[in-house]
GUKEBA-11111 format. One record per residue (C-alpha): z, x, y; residue in three letters. Coordinates in steps of 0.05 Angstrom, whole numbers, plus 5000, padded with zeros to 4 digits. Example, Ala and Ser with C-alpha at 12.3 -4.5 7.8 and 13.67 -1.06 7.14 Angstrom:
<recs>
515652464910ala 514352734979ser 
</recs>
This chain:
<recs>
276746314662unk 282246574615unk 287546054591unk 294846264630unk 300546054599unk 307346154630unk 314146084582unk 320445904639unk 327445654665unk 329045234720unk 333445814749unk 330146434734unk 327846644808unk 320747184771unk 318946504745unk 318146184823unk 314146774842unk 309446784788unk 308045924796unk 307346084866unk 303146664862unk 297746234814unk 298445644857unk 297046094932unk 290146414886unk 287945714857unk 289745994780unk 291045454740unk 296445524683unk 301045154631unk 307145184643unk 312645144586unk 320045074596unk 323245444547unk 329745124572unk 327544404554unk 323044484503unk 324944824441unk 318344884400unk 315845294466unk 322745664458unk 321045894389unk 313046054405unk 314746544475unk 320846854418unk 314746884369unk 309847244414unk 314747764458unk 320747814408unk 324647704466unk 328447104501unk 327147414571unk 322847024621unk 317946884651unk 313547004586unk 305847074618unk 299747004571unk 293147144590unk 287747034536unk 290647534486unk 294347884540unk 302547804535unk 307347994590unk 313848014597unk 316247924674unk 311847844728unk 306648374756unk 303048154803unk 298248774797unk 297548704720unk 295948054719unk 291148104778unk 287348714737unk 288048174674unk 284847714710unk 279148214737unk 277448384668unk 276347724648unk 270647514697unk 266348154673unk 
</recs>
């Protein structure tokens, strides 16, 4: 399984959809909140250039916002 990673805010209401989309299909993920934790703050900055959230990383994958049809193809690429 491909490591998820997920760079949030309390308040930002993509961010809820995306933790409750992985929790309905079983995904598990890491969640970092970019709003409390400063060193995650600077990494989801490093890896998007961007301060928008949520931040998504699949494996090598990196998206910006939530898809729920790109991720689902990310993750179908991953079990072949």
């Amino acid at each position: 399984m491909v490591d998820i990673k997920i760079y949030t805010t309390p308040t930002c209401p993509y961010c809820l959809k995306a933790k409750e989309y992985f929790k309905k299909k079983g995904i598990q993920y890491k969640e970092h909140n970019v709003a409390q934790d400063k060193e995650a703050l600077k990494e989801m900055i490093r890896i998007s250039g961007g301060r928008s959230v949520p931040v998504i990383t699949a494996g090598e994958e990196v998206m910006i916002g939530f898809d729920q049809s790109r991720i689902e193809k990310i993750l179908e690429e991953q079990k072949e």
